[in-house]
TITORNU-948713 format. One line per 4 residues: number of its first residue (from 1); their letters; for each residue x, y, z of C-alpha. Coordinates in steps of 0.25 Angstrom, whole numbers. Example, Ala and Ser with C-alpha at 12.3 -4.5 7.8 and 13.67 -1.06 7.14 Angstrom:
1> as> 49/-18/31 ~ 55/-4/29
***
This chain:
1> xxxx> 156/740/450 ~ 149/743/435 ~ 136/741/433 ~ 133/732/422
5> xxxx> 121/732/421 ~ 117/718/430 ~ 124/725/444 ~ 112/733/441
9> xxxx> 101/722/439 ~ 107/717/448 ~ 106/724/461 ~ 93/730/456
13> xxxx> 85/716/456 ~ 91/711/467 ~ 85/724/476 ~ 72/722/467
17> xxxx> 72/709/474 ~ 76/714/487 ~ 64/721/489 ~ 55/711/484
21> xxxx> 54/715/469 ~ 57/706/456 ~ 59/714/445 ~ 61/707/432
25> xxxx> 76/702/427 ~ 84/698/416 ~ 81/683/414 ~ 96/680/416
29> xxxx> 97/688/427 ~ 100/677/437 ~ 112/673/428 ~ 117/687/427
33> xxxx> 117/688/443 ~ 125/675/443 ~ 135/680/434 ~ 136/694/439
37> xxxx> 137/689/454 ~ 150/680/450 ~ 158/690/442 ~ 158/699/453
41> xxxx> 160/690/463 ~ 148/692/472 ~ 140/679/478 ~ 125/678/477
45> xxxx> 122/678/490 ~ 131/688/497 ~ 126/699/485 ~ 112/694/489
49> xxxx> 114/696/502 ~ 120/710/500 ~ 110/717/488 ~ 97/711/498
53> xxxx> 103/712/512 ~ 112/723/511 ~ 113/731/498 ~ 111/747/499
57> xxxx> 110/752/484 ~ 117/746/470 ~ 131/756/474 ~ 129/747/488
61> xxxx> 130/736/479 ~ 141/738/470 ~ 147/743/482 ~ 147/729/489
65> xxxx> 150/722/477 ~ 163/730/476 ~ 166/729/491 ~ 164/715/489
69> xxxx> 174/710/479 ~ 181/723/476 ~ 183/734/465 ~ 191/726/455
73> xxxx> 184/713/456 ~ 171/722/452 ~ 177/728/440 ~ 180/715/434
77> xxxx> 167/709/437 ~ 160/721/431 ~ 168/717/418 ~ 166/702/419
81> xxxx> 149/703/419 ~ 150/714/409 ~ 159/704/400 ~ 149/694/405
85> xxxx> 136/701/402 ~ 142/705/387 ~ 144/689/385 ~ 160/689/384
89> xxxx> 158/677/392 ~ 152/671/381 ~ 158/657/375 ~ 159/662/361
93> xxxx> 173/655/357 ~ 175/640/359 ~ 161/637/368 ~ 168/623/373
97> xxxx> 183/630/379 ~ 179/627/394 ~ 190/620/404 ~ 188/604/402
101> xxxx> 194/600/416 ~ 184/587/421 ~ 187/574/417 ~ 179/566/408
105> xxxx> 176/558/419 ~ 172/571/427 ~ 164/575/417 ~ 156/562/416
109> xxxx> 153/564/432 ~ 148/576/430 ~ 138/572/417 ~ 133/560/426
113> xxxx> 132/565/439 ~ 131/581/439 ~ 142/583/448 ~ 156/581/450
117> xxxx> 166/584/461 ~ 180/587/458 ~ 192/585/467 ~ 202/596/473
121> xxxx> 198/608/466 ~ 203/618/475 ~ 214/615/485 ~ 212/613/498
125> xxxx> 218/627/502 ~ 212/635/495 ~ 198/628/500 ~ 202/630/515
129> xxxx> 203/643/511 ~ 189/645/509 ~ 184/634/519 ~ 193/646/530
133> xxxx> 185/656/523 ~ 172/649/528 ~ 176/647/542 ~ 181/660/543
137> xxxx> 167/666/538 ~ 159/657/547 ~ 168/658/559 ~ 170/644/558
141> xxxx> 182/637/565 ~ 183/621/559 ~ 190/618/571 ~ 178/623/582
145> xxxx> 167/616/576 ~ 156/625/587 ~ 159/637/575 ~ 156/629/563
149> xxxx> 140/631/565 ~ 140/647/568 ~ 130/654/561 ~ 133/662/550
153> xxxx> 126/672/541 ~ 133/668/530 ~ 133/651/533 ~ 120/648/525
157> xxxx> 116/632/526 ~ 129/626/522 ~ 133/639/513 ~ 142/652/517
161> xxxx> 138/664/510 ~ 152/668/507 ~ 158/671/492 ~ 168/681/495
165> xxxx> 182/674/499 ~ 194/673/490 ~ 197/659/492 ~ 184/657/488
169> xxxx> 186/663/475 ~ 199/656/473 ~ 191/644/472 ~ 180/650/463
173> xxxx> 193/655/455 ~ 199/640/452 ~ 200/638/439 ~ 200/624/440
177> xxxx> 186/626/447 ~ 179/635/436 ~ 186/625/424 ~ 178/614/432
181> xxxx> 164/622/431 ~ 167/626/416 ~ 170/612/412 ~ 156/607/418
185> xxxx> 150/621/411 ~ 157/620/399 ~ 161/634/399 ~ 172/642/406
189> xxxx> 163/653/404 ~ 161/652/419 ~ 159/662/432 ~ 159/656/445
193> xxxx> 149/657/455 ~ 152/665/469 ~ 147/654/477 ~ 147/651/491
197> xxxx> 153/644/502 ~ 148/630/510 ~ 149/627/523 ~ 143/615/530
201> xxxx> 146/612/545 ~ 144/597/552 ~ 130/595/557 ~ 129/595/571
205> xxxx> 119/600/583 ~ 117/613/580 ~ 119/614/565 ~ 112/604/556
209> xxxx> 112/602/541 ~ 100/605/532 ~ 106/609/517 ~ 107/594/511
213> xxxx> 95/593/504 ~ 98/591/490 ~ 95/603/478 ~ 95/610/467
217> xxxx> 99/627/466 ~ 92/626/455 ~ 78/636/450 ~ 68/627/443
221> xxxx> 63/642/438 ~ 73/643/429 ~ 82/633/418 ~ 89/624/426
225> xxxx> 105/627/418 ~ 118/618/421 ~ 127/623/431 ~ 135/617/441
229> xxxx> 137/618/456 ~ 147/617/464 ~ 155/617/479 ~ 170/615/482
233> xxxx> 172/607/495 ~ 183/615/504 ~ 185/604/512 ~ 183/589/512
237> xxxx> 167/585/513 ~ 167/570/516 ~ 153/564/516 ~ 148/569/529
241> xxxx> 154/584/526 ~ 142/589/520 ~ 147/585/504 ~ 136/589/493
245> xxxx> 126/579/489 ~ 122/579/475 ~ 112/571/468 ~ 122/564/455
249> xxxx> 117/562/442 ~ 104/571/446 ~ 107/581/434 ~ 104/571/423
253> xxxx> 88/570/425 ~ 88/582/434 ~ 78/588/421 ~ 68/579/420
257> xxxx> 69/576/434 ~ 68/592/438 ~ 57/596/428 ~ 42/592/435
261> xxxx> 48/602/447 ~ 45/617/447 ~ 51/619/461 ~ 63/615/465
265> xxxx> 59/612/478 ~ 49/603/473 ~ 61/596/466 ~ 71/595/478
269> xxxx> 60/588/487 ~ 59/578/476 ~ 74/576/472 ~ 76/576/487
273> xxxx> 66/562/487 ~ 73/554/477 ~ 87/559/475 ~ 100/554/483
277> xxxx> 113/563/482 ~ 128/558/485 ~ 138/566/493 ~ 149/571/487
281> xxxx> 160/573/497 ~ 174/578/493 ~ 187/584/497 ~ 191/599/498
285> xxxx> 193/604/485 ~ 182/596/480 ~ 173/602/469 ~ 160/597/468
289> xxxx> 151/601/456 ~ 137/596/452 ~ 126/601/442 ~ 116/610/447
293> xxxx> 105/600/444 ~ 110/590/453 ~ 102/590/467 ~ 115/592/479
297> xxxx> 116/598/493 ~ 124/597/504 ~ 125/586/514 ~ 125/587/530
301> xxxx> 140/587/535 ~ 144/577/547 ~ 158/580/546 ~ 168/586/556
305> xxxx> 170/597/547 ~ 161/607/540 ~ 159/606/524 ~ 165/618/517
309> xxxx> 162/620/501 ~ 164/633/492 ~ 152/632/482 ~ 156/634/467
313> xxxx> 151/636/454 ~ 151/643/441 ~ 143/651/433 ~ 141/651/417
317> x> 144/664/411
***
């Protein structure tokens, strides 16, 4: 693993931060990390976890990076964030060649309503494949229902931290999935997000929902930019299997209607007052995308079955 320079910055804030210290950064330092966390392949949280929790010295670091994803994944990462950061992924030619795969129709959906959901956009294979990979991680057995409620350090809420999985990088990987994201961005200049995995158990005695409230992941502190969200359902979600609520049409006078609010808790109370979301519910394979200005969450699942979803998104390079 080479240092280019941000590996550097990199490790060195975070153990600035580590022991209580906020030393001054690049102004763009946040988008830098994002970047530079996709190329390699590393999710937030696990890297996180590891640099605050675990992390020895910088060689411990680049160590684990390297046991992580393996010699000759990091080489080409090195070169892809160096390319990156000497702007070779620059549109300079022909700014308006992206992949123009959504209807008309589609594409009106998503300019009135700031979300969309697409149909069968992975097979049903290859998302059992990752829902096996969940079970497996969590020791959970669909047909024992006593083992879908275990405690587990990495089952968050409703979310598993776990990024690390080659079926779930064959679905990162679709090409029919990142043409999608670059025709809503308008750029195929695009690097996805390693994102996470959802999992979301029946309610019953001795576990209880309490993720549905509806939000934003958004920080008034800084401009609030266009991106879009988005998670893959890996099995069927009827109505009463958890499905995402979202808020429709909310992004077209989320401005005006965001602007007296400083703190965006202030702003979800009131939202929370006056706004009423819809369900979408969906069958596996289901892509389900929405602006990040339109207020969603989860919903509480009275199914027989748990919920399982692969969250996805890209990043603008």
């Amino acid at each position: 693993m080479t240092d280019c320079n941000f590996t550097t910055l990199f490790y060195e804030t975070h153990q600035q931060r580590r022991i209580g210290k906020n030393e001054p950064i690049p102004e763009n330092f946040d988008h830098m990390e994002t970047i530079w966390l996709n190329f390699y392949g590393l999710g937030k949280f696990e890297t996180y976890f590891f640099l605050y929790a675990d992390c020895k010295d910088f060689q411990h670091f680049k160590d684990w990076v390297i046991q992580l994803k393996g010699q000759d994944f990091v080489v080409e990462a090195d070169q892809k964030f160096k390319q990156w950061q000497n702007n070779q992924y620059q549109e300079t030619e022909n700014p308006g060649a992206f992949p123009k795969v959504l209807s008309p129709e589609q594409i009106q959906f998503w300019e009135e309503n700031g979300y969309l959901k697409i149909s069968k956009v992975v097979d049903g294979q290859r998302c059992d494949e990752v829902t096996r990979q969940i079970c497996r991680h969590l020791n959970v057995d669909l047909n024992h229902p006593a083992t879908w409620y275990m405690e587990h350090p990495d089952w968050q809420g409703i979310m598993v931290q776990l990024y690390q999985n080659e079926a779930m990088e064959a679905i990162r990987e679709q090409e029919n999935i990142r043409q999608i994201f670059a025709d809503l961005y308008q750029t195929d200049h695009l690097v996805a997000n390693i994102e996470k995995l959802g999992y979301n158990p029946p309610e019953c005695e001795i576990w209880g929902f309490n993720h549905g409230k509806l939000h934003w992941d958004l920080d008034l502190d800084k401009p609030v930019e266009f991106e879009v969200q988005g998670i893959l359902y890996l099995n069927e979600v009827p109505e009463n299997r958890g499905p995402i609520q979202l808020v429709p049409g909310f992004h077209q006078r989320f401005e005006d209607w965001i602007a007296p609010f400083t703190s965006l808790e202030r702003a979800h109370t009131s939202m929370r007052l006056t706004e009423v979301p819809q369900r979408i519910a969906g069958e596996q394979g289901d892509l389900i995308l929405w602006r990040n200005t339109i207020p969603h969450a989860a919903t509480n699942n009275n199914s027989n079955l748990p919920r399982f979803v692969q969250y996805l998104s890209f990043s603008k390079l």
